[in-house]
Structures are given as C-alpha cells and as structure tokens.
C-alpha positions in Angstrom: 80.6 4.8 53.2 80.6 3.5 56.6 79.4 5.2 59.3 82.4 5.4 60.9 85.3 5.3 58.1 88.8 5.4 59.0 90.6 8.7 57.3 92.6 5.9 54.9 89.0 3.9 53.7 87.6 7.9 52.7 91.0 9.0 51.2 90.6 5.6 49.2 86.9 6.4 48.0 87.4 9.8 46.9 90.4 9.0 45.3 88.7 5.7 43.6 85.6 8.5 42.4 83.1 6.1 44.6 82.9 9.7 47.1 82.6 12.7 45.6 84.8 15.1 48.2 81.8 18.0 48.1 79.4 15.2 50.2 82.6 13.6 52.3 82.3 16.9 53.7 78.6 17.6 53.6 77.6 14.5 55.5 80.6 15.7 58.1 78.5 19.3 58.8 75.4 17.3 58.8 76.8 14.9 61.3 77.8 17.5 63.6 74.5 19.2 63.3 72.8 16.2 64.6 74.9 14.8 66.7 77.6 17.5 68.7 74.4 19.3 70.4 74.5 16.2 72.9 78.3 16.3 72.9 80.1 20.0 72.5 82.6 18.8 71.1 82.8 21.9 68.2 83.1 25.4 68.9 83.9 26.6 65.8 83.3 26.4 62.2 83.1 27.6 58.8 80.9 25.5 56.7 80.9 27.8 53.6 85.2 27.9 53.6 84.7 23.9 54.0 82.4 23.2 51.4 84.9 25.6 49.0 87.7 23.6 50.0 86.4 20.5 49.5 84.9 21.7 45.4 88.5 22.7 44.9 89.9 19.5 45.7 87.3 18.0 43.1 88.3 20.6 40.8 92.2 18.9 41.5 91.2 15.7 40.9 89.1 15.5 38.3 91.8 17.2 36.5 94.3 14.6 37.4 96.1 16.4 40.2 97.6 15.1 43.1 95.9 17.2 46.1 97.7 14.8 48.7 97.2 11.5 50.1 93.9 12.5 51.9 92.4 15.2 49.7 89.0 15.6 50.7 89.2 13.9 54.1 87.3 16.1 56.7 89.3 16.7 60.0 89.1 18.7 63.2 91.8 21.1 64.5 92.2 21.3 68.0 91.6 24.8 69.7 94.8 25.3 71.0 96.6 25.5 67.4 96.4 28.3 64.9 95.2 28.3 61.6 95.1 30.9 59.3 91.6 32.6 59.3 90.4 30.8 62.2 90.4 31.9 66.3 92.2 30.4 68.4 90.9 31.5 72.1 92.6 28.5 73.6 89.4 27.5 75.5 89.0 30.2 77.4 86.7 33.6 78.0 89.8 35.8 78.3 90.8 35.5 74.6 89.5 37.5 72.2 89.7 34.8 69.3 91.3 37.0 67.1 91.7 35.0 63.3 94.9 33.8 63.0 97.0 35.0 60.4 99.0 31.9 59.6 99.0 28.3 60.3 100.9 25.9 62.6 103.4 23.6 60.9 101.1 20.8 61.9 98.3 22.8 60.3 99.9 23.4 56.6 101.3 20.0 56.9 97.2 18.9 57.2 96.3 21.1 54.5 99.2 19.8 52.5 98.1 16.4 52.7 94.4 17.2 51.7 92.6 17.6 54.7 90.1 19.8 54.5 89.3 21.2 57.7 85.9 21.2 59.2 85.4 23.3 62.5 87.5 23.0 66.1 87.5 21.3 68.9 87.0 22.0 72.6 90.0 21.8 75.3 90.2 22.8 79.0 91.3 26.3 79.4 95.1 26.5 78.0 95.4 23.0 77.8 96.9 21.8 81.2 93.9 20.0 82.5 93.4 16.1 80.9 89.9 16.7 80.6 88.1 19.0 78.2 85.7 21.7 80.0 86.1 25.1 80.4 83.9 28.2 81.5 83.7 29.4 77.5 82.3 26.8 75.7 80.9 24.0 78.2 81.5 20.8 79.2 82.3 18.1 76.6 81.0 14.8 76.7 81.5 11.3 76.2 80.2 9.7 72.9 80.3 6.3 75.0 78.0 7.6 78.0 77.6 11.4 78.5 77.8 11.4 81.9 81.7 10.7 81.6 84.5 12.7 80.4 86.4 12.2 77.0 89.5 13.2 79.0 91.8 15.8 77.4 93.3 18.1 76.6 92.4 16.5 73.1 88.7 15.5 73.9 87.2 18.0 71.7 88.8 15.8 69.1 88.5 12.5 70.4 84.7 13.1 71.1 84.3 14.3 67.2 86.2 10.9 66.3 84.6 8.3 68.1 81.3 10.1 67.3 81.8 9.7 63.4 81.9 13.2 63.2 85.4 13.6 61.2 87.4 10.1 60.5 90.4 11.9 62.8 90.8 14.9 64.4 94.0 16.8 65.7 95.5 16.8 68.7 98.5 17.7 70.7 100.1 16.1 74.1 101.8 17.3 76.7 101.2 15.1 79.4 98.9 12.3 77.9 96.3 15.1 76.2 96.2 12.7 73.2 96.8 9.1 74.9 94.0 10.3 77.7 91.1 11.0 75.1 91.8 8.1 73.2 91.6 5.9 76.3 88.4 7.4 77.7 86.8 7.2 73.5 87.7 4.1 72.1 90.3 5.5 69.8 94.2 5.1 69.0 96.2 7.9 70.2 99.7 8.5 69.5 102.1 10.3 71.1 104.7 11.0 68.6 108.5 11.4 70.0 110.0 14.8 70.5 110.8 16.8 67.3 109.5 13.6 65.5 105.9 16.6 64.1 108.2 19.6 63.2 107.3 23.0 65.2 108.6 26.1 65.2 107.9 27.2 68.7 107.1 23.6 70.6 105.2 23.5 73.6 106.0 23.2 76.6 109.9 23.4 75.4 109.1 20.2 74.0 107.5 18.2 75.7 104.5 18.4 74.1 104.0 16.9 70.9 101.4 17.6 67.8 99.6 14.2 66.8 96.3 12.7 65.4 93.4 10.4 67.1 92.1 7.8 65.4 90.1 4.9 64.7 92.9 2.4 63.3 96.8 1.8 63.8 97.1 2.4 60.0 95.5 5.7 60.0 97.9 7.0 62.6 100.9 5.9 60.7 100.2 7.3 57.6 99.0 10.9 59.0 102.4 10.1 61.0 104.3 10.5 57.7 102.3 13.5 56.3 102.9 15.4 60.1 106.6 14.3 60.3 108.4 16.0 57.1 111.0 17.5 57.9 110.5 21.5 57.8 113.7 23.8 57.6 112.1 26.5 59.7 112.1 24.0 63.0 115.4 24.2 64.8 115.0 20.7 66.1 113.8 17.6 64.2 113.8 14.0 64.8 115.6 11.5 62.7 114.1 10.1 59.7 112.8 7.2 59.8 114.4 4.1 57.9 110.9 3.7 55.8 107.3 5.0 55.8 105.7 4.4 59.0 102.7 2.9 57.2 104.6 0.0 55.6 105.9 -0.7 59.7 101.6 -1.7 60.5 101.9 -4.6 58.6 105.2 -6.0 59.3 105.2 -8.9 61.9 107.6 -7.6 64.7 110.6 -10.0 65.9 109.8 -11.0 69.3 110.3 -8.8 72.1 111.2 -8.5 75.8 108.2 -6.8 77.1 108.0 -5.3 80.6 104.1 -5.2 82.2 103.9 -2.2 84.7 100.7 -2.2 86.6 101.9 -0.4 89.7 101.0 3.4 89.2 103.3 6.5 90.0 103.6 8.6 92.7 102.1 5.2 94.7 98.4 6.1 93.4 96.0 3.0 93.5 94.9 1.2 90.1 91.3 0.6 89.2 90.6 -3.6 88.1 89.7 -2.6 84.5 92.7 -0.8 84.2 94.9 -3.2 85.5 93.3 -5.9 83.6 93.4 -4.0 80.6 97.2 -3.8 80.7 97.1 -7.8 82.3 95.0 -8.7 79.5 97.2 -7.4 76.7 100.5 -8.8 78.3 99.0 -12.1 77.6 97.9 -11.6 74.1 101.4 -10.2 73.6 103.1 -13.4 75.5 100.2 -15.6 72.8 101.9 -14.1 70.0 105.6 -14.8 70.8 107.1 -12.3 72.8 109.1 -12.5 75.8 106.5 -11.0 78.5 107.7 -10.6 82.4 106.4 -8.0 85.2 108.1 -4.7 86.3 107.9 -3.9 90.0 109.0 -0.6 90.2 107.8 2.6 88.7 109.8 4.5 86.3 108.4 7.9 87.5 109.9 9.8 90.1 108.1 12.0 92.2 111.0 14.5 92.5 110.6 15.1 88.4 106.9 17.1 89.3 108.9 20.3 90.4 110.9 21.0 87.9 108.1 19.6 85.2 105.7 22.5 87.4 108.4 25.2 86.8 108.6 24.4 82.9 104.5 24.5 82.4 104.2 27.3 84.8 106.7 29.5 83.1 105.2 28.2 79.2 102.3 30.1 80.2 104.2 33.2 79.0 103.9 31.8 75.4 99.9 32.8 75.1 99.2 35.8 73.1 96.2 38.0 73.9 95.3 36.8 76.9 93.5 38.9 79.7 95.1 37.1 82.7 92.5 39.0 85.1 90.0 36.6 83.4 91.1 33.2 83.1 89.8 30.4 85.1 91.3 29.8 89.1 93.6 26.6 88.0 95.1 29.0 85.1 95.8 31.8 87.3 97.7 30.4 89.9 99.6 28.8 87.3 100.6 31.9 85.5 101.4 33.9 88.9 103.8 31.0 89.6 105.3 31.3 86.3 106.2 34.7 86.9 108.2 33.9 89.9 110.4 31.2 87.4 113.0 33.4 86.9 115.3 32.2 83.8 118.1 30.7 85.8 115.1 28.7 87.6 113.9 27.6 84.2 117.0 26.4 82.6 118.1 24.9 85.8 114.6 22.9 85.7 114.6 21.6 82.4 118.5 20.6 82.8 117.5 18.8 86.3 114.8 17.2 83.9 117.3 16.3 81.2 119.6 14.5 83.5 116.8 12.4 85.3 115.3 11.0 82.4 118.8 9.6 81.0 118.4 6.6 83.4 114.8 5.9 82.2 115.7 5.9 78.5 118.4 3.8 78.8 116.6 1.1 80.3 114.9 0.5 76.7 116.7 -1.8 74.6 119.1 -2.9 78.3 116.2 -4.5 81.0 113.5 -4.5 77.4 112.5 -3.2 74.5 108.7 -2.6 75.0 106.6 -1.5 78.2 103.1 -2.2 78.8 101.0 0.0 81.0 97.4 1.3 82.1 96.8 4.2 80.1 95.3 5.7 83.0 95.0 4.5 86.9 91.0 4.9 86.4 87.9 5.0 84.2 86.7 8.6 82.4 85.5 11.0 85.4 82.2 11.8 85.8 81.8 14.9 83.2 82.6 18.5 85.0 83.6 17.0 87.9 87.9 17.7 87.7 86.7 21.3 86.3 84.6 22.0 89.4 87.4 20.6 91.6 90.1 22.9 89.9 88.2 25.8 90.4 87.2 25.4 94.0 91.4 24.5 95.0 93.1 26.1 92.6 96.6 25.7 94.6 96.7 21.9 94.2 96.1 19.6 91.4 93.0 17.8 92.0 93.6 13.9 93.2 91.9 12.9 89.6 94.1 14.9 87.4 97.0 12.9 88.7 95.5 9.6 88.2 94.7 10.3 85.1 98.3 11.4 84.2 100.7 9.2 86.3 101.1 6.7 83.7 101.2 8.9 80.6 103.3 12.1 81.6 107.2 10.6 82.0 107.1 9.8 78.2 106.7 13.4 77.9 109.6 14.0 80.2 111.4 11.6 78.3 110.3 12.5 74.8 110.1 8.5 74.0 107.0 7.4 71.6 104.0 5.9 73.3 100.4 5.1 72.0 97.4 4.1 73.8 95.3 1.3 71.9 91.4 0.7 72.8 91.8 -2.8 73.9 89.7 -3.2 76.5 86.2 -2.1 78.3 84.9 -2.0 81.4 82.1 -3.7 82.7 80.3 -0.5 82.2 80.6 0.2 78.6 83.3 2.5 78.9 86.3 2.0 76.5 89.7 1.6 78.7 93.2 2.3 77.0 96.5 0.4 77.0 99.5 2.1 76.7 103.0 0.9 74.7 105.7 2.8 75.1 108.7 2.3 72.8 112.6 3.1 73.1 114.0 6.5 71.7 112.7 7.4 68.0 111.3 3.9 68.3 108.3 4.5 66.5 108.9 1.7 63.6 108.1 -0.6 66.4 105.6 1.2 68.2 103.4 0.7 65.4 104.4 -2.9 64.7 103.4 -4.3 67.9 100.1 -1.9 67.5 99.0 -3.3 64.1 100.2 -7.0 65.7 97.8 -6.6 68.4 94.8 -4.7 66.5 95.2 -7.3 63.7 94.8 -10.0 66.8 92.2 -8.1 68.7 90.0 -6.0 66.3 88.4 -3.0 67.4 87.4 -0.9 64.2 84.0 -2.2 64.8 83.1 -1.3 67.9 81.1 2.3 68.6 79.2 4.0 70.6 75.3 4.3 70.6 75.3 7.6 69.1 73.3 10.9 71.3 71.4 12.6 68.9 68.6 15.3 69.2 
C-alpha cells in the first residue's frame, strides 16, 4: 500500500485479499509509534482490542461475510465522543476518563461500517478552542511544520491523517473544528448539515455536527453515507438524500452562480494566501464553466456572537464527570457564564438565532447557489500560542481564535453544508484551505463541485515530510 492510502484504496485491498486486515492495522500502531512522539496527536489506545478487531474481521471475510464497506480500515475517534470501553476525558485534567459504557451514534455507525478503531485523538479542553492543546495531554503539532498548529478542535485527528497514521480520522464541528484542521493539514473536511449524522443528544443544540477528515473528496462522501443512516433513536434527522453521496463525486455539476467572499467577518483583516486561495479557486471555478462574480458584504453578523455565547456557555452543562474547580481558565469562565443562562435566556437565544439566519439561507439558490471563501482569515498559529493567550485572558476570546473562526462559524449558525478543500499553500509550506458552502441539505452539490475541482487540481499527492524519532 501507499504510504498514505485514502480509507476507499485500503477498504479496496482488503476487500480484493491484496491486505490482510491484521497488518492494515499493524503498520497503523507501528506508524504511530514512530511518528506521533513528534506530533501528540494520540492519547489513547488499545493495541491488543485493535489487533482482535481487525483478526475478526478476517475471520468475516474469509468466510464470505459482509463486515461493511470498510472492514478493516484503521480510524481515530476524536476525544470528545464516547465509545464503549474507551475514556473519554474531553481533553482535560478534570475528568476522570472513566470507560464509556456505550457508543456514540457516530461511533456504532463506524463500527458498523468496518472501522476498526485504533486509539484517540487530542482536542482543546471541551472542545471550544479551534486549536488542539490542552494542559492534559500537550500540545499537538503540525505534520506540515511543527512549529504550527493543526487547528482544532479536530486536530488530534487531522494531525493522525495528514501524518499517514490512520487513512481518516473522526471529527466533530461546531464552529469550523473540522473545516479548521483540514485547512491548517492539507486534508478535506466536511462539515455535514444539521441532523444530516444522526445524534441522540447533538451538540451544541445542533450546531455542531459529527464528520470525518480526509485525504480525498470520495472518501468523505462515502463515510458520509455510512455516518448518515437514518437512526430511530434521534429525534431529528435530515432528509435523505436523492442517491448515495459517493455516486454525486463523479457527476459533472451544471454550471453555477458562484459568489467569491474574501472580505472577512466581524471586519477582521485577510492574510494574501488566504485571500488568494479563495481568488485562486474562483478562477478555476469560472475555467470550468461556472458563473463566478464577487460578494461585497459579509454574511455574518456581529450581533449573532451573543446569543451563539449564551448557547455554548449554557451546553457546558452537558459534560458528565467533570470537576469544574479544575478545568483550564477559558473553560471556567465559560461554565460560570452558563450558569447565569437561565432557560428563558436560552430559548430566547437560540430563537433570536433561528430568525437571523432565515435571511442568510435564503440567499442560496436567490443571489447564488454556491459561495466561495477563505477557510480561515490566516495561516495555522504558531503551536501553543492561542492556549497560552486563553489562559492568561480568560474573559475574552483571544484575537486569533476569531480569525480563525469568522469564516467557518455562520454555517454552523445556519446548519448549511460547507467543506474546506486543500487547494492551496503558502509560500511557507503550509497547506491553506478553501471553503464551499452549499444551500440547505445541499450536500449532492457540495461534493460535486469538490470532486470537479480535486479532479482539476489534484492534491492526493501531496504530504508532508514526515517528523520521526
């Protein structure tokens, strides 16, 4: 195999016999061994429960069973989701990391498609910082230059990825935590729409989504499928899609009216490479037939932060087991101010949210039918730099966590599909995402455009120089 195989190329080989899933996994642990020291992007394994998996799902196959459409793939779950017989400490010192009893939907619906799962990733502390470091486990690098940042919240996972430690690794986003990673690593990262990946408790009253990083456009849309299913335990749930999402990689899109927004919210300046990332794939989009024109104005308001504050203040109150005397600054003041959100304050914010976003939406498919954006306003931070910042002013957001967020976090708001594609770097080596946003449930599309433009401007081939011991 490759050194870096996509999820759908290993699925393919074991399936085929040409990989036997007992080494899949076995050249995963031995990857990690050699190259997460450098990284610290896994906190937690089980080799032994992996390796047992993974001779099982030989067992299935040789017999001529059907273990799922990626038996024997390794992947990574995300410390911030529960598995059965794993911890889940969130990140953070305060939580005893307890095994969980049970598994996330997104979780069994992994395990139902064959994953076997291999160890979990880093995050920030309780997930609201979009970079991944934390006073538990460390600091998590950057596969493409240590010094940086992965981003986050995913970056445990988007570090394992671009790496070659797992083909794809799990993620969730609430405000760009799998868009961010993928930007700063050289990876796809889609953000799902709301209730599209069944949960029975979402985050974040749903606004944050469960997802998948990956190396290709194909990849995502076929873990897509497994994830989305519908579940009859989640109240909520998404409409099904007219096909697979897979077969919508390949299919040549109609031409679009696409809207380029290079002016960041809440009046924040731009860096040049991502502005000409987002420049850049305008024109490749205008190249191949679409109708491409500039947007002026943002399509964030600043007013929405207050209300969004009171929703992921008071969803701290969803944490189990957590000693709240312990947790980091940033997380403290957060959770005291979710204890003054009284309930009428709560539903009042998430109706004031509601309403505001109606006018965003329904400018998709009226003024056009995809936007273009930066992914973020700048380059990965210098690693444990936003950490350090958050703990010495805990009462205000530090000035990079909103540039890294103002172009990712309305879709959240609005609960549209968006994916950051790894179409660009900087003239430092550093990978530099673009982000598409599509209309409501508008994913078929999404992933059109995003296999158009990989299939125009290939970047399965292009890694970092590994760390390593």
């Amino acid at each position: 195999m490759d050194s870096f195989p996509t999820a759908l190329e290993m699925a393919a080989a074991i399936r085929s016999g040409a990989l036997d899933p007992v080494d899949a996994v076995e050249t995963c642990i031995e990857r990690i061994d050699r190259i997460d020291p450098s990284l610290g992007a896994v906190v937690w394994r089980d080799d032994d429960t992996a390796r047992a998996d993974a001779r099982r799902i030989a067992q299935l196959l040789a017999a001529g069973e059907d273990p799922g459409p990626f038996a024997g793939v390794p992947v990574t779950v995300k410390d911030l989701t529960r598995a059965a017989g794993q911890p889940a400490t969130y990140g953070s010192a305060a939580v005893p990391g307890t095994p969980a009893g049970d598994d996330e939907l997104v979780v069994a619906a992994l395990r139902r498609a064959g994953f076997v799962l291999c160890g979990r990733t880093n995050t920030p502390e309780l997930g609201p910082l979009p970079v991944t470091e934390n006073t538990r486990y460390g600091v998590t690098r950057n596969p493409w230059d240590t010094r940086y940042s992965p981003g986050g919240s995913s970056g445990g996972s988007a570090a394992a990825v671009a790496a070659g430690m797992v083909p794809i690794g799990h993620g969730n986003d609430g405000g760009g935590s799998l868009r961010i990673p993928a930007s700063c690593c050289g990876l796809v990262g889609l953000k799902p729409s709301r209730w599209r990946v069944p949960s029975v408790t979402p985050g974040w009253f749903g606004m944050s989504v469960e997802g998948v990083l990956t190396h290709s456009v194909a990849d995502a849309a076929a873990v897509l499928d497994c994830l989305s299913a519908s579940d009859p335990t989640a109240w909520e749930q998404a409409p099904l899609p007219a096909r697979r999402f897979a077969d919508e990689v390949s299919v040549e899109p109609v031409p679009l009216r696409v809207a380029v927004l290079t002016t960041s919210a809440l009046g924040l300046p731009v860096a040049d490479a991502p502005r000409e990332a987002a420049e850049e794939a305008g024109r490749l989009l205008e190249a191949l037939g679409h109708q491409v024109s500039q947007l002026e104005e943002d399509v964030l308001d600043p007013a929405w932060f207050g209300p969004f504050l009171n929703v992921v203040n008071a969803s701290y109150g969803a944490y189990e087991d957590v000693d709240w005397s312990a947790v980091e600054p940033h997380n403290m003041v957060g959770h005291r101010a979710g204890q003054s959100v009284d309930s009428c304050s709560l539903v009042a914010s998430l109706n004031e949210l509601r309403r505001a976003t109606v006018p965003v939406v329904s400018r998709w498919g009226r003024d056009f039918d995809l936007l273009v954006t930066p992914t973020m306003t700048i380059e990965p931070p210098v690693a444990g730099e936003v950490l350090a910042a958050a703990h010495s002013s805990p009462e205000v957001p530090p000035s990079t966590v909103l540039a890294m967020v103002a172009f990712t976090v309305p879709y959240n708001l609005t609960g549209q599909p968006a994916v950051s594609l790894p179409l660009h770097m900087s003239p430092g080596g550093l990978p530099v995402g673009v982000q598409l946003v599509g209309g409501p449930w508008g994913e078929a599309q999404l992933l059109q455009v995003a296999g158009q433009l990989e299939r125009a401007a290939p970047w399965c081939d292009r890694h970092p120089v590994l760390p390593e011991r």
